[in-house]
N, C-alpha and C positions, 0 to 999 in steps of 0.2 A: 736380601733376595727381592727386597722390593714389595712384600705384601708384610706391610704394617701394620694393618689393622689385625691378621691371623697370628701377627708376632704379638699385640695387643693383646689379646683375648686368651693365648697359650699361657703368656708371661702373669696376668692378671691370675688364673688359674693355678697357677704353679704359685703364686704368690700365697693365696688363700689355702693353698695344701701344704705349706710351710710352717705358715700361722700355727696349723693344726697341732703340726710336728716338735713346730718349738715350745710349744704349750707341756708338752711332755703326752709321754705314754707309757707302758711298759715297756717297751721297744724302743722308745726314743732314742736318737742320736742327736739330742738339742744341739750342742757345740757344733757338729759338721752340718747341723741345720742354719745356723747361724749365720756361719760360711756361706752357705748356700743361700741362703734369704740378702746377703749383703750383694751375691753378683744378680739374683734377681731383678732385686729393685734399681741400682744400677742397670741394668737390660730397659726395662721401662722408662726412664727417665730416658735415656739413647732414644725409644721407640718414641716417644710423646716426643722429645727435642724434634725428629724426622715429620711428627706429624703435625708440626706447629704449635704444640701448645705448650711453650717453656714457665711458663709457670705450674703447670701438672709436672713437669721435667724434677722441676726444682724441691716439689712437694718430696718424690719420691727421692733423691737425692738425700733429705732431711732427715727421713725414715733410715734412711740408709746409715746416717750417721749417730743416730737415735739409738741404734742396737747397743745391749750392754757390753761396756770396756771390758767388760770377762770374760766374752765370747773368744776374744786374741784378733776374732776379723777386721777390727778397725784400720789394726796398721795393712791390712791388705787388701784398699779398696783400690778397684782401679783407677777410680775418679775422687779425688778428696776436695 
């Protein structure tokens, strides 16, 4: 939609409220956090690639692929 920096700052957020999640809790759903943390930082690396800075891109990508093989999300990353 064009405003990158508020897709920036949403996605960063949602990133740090995942963290929290996959950490566990009583409530936790870490595996569908997983999932979720894997098209996250995928989304930011997309947002940093649009705002020029592909080495942040590539960070998050890294992170992306970093999650544990237990999770199951690795085979379903968008970007590999």
């Amino acid at each position: 939609m064009g405003e990158r920096e508020r897709g920036r700052v949403a996605l960063e957020e949602a990133l740090e409220l995942s963290e929290r999640l996959a950490a566990g809790g009583p409530d936790s759903h870490a595996t569908d956090m997983f999932y979720k943390r894997a098209y996250i930082l995928h989304s930011l690396a997309n947002v940093y690639r649009e705002l020029g800075d592909d080495d942040r891109a590539l960070e998050y990508l890294a992170q992306a692929r970093s999650l544990p093989p237990r999770s199951g999300c690795r085979s379903n990353f968008p970007i590999t």
